[in-house]
Backbone as JSON Lines, residues from 0, in Angstrom:
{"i":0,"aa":"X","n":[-25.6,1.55,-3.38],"ca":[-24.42,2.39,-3.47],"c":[-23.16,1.53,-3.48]}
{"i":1,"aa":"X","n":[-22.24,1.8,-4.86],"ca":[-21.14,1.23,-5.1],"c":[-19.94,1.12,-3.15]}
{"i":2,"aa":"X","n":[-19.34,-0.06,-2.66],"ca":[-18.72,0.51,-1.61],"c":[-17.1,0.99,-1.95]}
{"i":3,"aa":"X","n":[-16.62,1.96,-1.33],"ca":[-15.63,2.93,-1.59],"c":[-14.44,1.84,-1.01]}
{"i":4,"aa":"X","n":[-14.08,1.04,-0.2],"ca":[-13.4,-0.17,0.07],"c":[-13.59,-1.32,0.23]}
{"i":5,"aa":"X","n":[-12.8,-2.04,0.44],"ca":[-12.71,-3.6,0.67],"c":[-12.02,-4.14,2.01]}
{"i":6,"aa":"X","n":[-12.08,-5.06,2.58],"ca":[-10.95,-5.71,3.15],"c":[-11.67,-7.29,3.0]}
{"i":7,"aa":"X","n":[-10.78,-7.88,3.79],"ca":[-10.72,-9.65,3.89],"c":[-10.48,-10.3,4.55]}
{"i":8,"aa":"X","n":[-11.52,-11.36,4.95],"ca":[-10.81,-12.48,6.56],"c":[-10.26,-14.02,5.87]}
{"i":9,"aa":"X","n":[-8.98,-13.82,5.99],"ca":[-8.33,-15.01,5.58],"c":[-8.39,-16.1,7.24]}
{"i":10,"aa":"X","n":[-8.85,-16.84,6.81],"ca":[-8.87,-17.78,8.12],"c":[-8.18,-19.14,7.4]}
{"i":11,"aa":"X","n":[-7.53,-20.16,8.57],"ca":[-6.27,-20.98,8.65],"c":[-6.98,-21.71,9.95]}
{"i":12,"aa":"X","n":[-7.95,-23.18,9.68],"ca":[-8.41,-23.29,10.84],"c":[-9.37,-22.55,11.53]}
{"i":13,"aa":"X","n":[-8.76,-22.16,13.07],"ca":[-10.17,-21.34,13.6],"c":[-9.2,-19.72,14.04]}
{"i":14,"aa":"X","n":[-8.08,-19.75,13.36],"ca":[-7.44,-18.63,13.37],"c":[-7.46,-17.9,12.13]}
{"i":15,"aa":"X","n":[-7.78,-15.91,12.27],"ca":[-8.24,-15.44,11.3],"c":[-6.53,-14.46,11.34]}
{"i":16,"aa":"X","n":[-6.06,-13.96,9.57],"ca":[-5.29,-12.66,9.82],"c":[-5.55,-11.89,10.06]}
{"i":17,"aa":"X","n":[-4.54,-11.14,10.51],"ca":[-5.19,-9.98,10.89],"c":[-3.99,-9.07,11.06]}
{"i":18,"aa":"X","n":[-3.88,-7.37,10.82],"ca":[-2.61,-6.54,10.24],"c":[-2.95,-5.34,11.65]}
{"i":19,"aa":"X","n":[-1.39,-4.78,11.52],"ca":[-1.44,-3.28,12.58],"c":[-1.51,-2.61,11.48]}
{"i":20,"aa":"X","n":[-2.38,-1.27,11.05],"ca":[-1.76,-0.65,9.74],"c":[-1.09,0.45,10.32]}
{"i":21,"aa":"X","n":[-0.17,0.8,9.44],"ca":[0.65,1.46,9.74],"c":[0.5,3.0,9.26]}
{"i":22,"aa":"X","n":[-0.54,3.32,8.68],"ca":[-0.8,4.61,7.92],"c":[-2.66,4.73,8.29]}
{"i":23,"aa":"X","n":[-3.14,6.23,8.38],"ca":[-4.19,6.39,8.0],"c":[-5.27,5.9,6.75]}
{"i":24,"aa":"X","n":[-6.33,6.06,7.14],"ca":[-7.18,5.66,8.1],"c":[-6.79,4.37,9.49]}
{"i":25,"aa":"X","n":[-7.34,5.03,10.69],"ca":[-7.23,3.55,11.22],"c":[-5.26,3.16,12.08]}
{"i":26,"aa":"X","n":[-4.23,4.47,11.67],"ca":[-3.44,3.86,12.42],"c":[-3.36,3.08,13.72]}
{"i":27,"aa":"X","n":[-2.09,2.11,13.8],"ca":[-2.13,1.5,14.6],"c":[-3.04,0.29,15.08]}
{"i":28,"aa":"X","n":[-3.88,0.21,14.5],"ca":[-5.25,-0.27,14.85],"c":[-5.26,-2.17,14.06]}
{"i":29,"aa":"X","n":[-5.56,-3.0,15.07],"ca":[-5.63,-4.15,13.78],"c":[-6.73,-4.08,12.97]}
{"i":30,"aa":"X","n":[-6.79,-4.67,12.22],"ca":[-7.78,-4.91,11.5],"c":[-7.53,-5.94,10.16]}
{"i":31,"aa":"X","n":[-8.54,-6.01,9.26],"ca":[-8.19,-7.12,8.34],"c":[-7.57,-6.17,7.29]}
{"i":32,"aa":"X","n":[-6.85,-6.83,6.16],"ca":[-6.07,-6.92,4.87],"c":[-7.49,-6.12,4.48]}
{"i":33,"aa":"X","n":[-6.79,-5.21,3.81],"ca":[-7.81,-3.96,2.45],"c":[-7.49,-2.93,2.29]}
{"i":34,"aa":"X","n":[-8.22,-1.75,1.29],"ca":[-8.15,-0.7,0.89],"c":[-9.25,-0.43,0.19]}
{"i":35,"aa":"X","n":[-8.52,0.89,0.02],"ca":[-9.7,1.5,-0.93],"c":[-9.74,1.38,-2.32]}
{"i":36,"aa":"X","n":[-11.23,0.84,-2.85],"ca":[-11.14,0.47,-4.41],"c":[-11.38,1.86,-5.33]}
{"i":37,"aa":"X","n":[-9.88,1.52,-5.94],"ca":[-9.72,2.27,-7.2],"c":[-10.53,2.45,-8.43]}
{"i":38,"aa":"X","n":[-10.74,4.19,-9.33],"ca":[-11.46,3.62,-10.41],"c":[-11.77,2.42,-11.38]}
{"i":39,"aa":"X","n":[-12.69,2.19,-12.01],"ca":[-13.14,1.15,-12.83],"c":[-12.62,-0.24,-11.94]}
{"i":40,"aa":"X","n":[-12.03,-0.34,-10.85],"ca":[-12.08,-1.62,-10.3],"c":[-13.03,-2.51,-9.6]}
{"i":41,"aa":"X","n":[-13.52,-3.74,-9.94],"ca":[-14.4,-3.97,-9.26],"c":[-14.14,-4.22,-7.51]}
{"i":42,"aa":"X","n":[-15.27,-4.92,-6.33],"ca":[-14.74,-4.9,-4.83],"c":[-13.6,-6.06,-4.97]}
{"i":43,"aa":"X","n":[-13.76,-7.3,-6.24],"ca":[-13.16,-8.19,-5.6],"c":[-11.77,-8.12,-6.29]}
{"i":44,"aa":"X","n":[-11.68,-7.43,-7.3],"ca":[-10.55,-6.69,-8.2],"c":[-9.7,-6.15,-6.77]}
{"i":45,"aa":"X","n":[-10.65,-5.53,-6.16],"ca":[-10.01,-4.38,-5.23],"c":[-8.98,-5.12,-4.17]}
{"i":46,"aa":"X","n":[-9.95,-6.24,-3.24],"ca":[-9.56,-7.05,-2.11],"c":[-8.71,-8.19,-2.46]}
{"i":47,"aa":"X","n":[-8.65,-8.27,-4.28],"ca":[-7.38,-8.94,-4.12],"c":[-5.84,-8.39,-4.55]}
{"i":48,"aa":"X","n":[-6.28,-7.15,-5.18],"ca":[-5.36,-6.53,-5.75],"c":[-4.71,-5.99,-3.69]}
{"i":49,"aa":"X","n":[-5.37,-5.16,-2.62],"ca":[-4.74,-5.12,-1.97],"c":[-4.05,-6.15,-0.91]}
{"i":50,"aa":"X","n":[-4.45,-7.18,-0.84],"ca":[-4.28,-8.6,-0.31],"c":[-2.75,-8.85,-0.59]}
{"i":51,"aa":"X","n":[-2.49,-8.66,-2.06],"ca":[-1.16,-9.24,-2.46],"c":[-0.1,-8.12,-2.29]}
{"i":52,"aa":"X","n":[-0.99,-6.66,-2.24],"ca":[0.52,-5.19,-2.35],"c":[0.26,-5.64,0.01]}
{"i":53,"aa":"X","n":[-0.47,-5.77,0.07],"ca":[0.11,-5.3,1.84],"c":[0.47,-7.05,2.31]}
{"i":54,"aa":"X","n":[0.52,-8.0,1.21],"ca":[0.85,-9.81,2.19],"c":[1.68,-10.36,1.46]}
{"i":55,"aa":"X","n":[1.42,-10.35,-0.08],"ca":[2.48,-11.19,-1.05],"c":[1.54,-12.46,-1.26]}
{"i":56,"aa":"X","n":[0.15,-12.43,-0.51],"ca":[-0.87,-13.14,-0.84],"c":[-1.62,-13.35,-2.1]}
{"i":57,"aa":"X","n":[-1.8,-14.22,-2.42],"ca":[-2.32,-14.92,-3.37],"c":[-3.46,-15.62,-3.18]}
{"i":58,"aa":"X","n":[-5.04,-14.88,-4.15],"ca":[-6.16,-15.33,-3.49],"c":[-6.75,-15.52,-4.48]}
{"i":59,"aa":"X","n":[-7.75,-16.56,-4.85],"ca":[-8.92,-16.67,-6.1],"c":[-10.06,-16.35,-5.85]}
{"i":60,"aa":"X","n":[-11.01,-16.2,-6.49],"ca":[-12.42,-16.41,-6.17],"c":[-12.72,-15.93,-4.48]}
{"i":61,"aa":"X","n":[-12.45,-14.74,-4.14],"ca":[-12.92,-14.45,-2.98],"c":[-14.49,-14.24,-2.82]}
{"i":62,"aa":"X","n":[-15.02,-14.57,-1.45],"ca":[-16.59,-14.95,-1.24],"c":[-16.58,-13.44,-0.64]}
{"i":63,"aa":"X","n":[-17.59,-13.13,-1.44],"ca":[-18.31,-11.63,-0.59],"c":[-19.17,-12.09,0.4]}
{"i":64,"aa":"X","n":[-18.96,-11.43,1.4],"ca":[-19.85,-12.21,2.91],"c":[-20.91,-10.49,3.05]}
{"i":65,"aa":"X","n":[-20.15,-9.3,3.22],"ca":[-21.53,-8.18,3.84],"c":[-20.82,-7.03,3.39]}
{"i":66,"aa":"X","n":[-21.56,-6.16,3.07],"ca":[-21.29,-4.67,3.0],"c":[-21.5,-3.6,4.26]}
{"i":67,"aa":"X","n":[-20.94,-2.84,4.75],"ca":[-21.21,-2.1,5.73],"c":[-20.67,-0.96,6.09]}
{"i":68,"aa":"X","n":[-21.36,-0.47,6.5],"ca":[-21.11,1.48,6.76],"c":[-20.16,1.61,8.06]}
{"i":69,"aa":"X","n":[-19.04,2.01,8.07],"ca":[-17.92,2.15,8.68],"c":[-17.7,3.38,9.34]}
{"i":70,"aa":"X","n":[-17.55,4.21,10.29],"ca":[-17.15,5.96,10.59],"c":[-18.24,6.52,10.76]}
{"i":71,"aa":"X","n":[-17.99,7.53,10.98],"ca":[-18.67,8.63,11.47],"c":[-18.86,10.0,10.57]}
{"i":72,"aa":"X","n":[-19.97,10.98,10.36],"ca":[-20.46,11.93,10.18],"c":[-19.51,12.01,8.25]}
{"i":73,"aa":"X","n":[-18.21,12.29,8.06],"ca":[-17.57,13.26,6.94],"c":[-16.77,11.77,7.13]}
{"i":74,"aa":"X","n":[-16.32,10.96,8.14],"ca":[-15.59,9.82,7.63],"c":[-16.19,8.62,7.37]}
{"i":75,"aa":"X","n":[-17.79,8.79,7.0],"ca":[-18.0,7.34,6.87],"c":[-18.13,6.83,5.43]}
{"i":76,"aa":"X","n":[-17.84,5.47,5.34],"ca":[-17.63,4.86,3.99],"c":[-18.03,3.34,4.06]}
{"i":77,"aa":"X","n":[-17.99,2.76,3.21],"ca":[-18.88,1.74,3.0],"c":[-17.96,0.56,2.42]}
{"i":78,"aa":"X","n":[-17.32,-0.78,3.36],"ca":[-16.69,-1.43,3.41],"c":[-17.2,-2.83,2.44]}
{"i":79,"aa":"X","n":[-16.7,-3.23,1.71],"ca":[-17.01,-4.42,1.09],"c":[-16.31,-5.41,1.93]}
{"i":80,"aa":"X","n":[-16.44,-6.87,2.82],"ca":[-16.07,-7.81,2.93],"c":[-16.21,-8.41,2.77]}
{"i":81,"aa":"X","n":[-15.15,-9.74,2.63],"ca":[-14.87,-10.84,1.63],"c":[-13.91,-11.6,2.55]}
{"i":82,"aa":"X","n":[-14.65,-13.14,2.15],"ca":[-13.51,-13.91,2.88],"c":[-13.23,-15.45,2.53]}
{"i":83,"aa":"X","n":[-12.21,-16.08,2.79],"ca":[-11.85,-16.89,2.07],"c":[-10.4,-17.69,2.76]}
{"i":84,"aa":"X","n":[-10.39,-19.12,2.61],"ca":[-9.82,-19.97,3.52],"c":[-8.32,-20.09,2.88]}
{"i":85,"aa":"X","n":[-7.13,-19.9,3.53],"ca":[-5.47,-19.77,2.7],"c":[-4.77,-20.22,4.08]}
{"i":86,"aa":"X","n":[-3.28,-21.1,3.64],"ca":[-2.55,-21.59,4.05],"c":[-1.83,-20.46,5.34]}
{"i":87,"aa":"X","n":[-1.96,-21.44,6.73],"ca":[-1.2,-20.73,7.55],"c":[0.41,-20.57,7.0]}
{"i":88,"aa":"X","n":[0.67,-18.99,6.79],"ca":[1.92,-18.63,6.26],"c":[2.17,-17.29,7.2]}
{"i":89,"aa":"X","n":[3.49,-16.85,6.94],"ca":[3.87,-15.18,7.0],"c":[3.44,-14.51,5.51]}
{"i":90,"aa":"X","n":[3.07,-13.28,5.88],"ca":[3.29,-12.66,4.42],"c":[4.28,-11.71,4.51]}
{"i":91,"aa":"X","n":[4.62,-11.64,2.77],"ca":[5.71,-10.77,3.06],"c":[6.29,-10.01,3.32]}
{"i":92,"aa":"X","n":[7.0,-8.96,3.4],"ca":[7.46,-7.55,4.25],"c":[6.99,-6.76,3.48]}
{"i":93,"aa":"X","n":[5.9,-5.5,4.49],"ca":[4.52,-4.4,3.64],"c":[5.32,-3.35,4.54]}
{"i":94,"aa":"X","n":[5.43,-2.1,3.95],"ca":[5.15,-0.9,4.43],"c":[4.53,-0.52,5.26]}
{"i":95,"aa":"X","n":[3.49,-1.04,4.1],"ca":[1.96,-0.81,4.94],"c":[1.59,-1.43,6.06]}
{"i":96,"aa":"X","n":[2.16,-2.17,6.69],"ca":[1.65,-3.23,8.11],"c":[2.56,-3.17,9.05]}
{"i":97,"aa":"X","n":[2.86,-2.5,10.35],"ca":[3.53,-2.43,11.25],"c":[3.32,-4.09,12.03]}
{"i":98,"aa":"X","n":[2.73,-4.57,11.8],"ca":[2.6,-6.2,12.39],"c":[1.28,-6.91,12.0]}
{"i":99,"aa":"X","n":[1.78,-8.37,12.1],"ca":[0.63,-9.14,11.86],"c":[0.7,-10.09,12.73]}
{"i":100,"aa":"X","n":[-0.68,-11.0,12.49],"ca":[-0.58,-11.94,13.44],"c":[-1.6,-13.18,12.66]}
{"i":101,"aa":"X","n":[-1.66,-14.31,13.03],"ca":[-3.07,-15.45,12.91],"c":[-3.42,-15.87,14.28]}
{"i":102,"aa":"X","n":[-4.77,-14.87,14.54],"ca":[-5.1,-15.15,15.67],"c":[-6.62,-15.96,15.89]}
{"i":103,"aa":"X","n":[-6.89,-16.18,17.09],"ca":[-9.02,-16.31,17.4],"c":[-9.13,-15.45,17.62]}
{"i":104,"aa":"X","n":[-10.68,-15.18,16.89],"ca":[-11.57,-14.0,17.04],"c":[-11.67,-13.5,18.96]}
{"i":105,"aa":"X","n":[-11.74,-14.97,19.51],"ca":[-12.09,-14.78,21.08],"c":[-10.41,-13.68,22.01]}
{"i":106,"aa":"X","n":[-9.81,-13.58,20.88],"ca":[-8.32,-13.02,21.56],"c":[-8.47,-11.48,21.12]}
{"i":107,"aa":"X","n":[-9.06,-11.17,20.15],"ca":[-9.46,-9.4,19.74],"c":[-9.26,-8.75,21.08]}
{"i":108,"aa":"X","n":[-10.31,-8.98,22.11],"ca":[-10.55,-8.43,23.14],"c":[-9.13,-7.76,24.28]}
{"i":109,"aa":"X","n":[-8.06,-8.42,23.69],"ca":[-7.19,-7.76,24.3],"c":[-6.28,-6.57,23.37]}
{"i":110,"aa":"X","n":[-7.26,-6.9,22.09],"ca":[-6.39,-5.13,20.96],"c":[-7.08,-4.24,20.73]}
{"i":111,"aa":"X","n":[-6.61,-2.9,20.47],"ca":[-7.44,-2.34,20.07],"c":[-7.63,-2.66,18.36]}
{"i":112,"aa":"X","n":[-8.93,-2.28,18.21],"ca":[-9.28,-3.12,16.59],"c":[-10.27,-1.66,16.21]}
{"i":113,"aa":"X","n":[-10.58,-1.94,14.9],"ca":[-11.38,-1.36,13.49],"c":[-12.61,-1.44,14.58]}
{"i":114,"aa":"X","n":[-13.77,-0.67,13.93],"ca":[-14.91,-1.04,14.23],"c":[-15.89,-1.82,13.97]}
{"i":115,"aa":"X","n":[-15.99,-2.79,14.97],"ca":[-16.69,-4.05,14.46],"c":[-15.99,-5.32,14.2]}
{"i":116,"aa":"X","n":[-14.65,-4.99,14.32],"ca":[-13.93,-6.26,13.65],"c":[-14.53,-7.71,14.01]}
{"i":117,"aa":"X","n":[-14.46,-8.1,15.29],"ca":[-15.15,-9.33,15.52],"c":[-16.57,-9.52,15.03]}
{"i":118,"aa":"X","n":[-17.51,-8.4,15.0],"ca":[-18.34,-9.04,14.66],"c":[-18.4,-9.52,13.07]}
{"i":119,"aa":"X","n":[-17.69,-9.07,12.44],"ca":[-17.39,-8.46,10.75],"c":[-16.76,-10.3,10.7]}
{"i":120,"aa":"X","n":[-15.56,-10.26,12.15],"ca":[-14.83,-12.06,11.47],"c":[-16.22,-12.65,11.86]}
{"i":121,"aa":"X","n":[-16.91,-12.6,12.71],"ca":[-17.7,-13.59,12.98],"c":[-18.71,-14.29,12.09]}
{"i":122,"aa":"X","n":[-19.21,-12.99,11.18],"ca":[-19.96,-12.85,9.8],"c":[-18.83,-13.69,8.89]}
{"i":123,"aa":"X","n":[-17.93,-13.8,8.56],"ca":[-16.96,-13.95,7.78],"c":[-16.83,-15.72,7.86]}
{"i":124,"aa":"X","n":[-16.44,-16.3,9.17],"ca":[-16.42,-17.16,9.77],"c":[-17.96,-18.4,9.46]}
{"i":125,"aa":"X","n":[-18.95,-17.87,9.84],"ca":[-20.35,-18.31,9.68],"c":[-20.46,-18.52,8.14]}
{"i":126,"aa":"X","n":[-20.25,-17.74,7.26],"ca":[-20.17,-17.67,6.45],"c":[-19.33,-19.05,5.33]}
{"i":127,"aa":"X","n":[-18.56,-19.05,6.24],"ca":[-17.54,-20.06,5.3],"c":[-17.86,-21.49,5.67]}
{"i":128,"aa":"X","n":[-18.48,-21.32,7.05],"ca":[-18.57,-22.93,7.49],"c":[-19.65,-23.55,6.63]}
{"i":129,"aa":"X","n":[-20.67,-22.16,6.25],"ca":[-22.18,-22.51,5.57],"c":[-21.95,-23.27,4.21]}
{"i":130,"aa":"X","n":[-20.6,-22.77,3.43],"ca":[-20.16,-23.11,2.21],"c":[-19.08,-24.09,2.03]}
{"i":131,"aa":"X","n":[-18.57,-24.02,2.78],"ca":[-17.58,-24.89,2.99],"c":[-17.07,-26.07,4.28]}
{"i":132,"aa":"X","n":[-18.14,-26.09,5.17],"ca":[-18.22,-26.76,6.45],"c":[-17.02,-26.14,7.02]}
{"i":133,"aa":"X","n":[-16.4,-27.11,7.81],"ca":[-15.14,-26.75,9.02],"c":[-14.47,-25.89,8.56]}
{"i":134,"aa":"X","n":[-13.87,-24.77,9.02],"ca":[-12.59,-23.99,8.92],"c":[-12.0,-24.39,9.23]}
């Protein structure tokens, strides 16, 4: 089954981004850079097309790391993630993001987050060292 969104763990080192969103699904809540993929777009069409409308980010060749079922009962949907190593920066001023940050995964524990987020960076993380050694 095609997944209905995307998001993305940009990691900088052993620090990953990470956004407050500011709108439904998910207000308030951190979580990683994404949305929902639009007709005829593909996931990685999707995760970079929203990457650059909510950061001013600029990404190539993003690595698909896992797909996964997100929500509950009438809200659940099926997340594409993707992740990929970019320059510690700010991004630029989003609507869409009441705050950001570049944090460690080991610091989540004091936000409230998405479901799963750490384990989702941790997948993300493992992932990159396998292909790319050190973060």
């Amino acid at each position: 089954m095609k997944p209905d969104a995307c998001s993305i763990a940009l990691f900088h080192n052993l620090s990953v981004f990470i956004i407050q969103r500011r709108y439904e699904p998910f207000r308030g809540l951190w979580t990683l850079p994404g949305g929902r993929i639009e007709a005829g777009e593909s996931p990685s069409e999707c995760v970079t097309r929203e990457l650059f409308e909510e950061t001013g980010f600029l990404i190539e060749m993003p690595r698909h790391v896992l797909t996964e079922t997100i929500g509950k009962g009438d809200k659940r949907f099926k997340l594409a993630v993707f992740a990929a190593i970019h320059p510690f920066r700010a991004p630029l001023p989003s609507d869409e993001i009441m705050a950001w940050d570049w944090t460690e995964p080991d610091h989540f524990a004091g936000l409230e987050t998405t479901p799963n987020l750490g384990k989702i960076v941790r997948a993300c993380a493992a992932h990159l060292e396998m292909y790319d050694g050190d973060l």
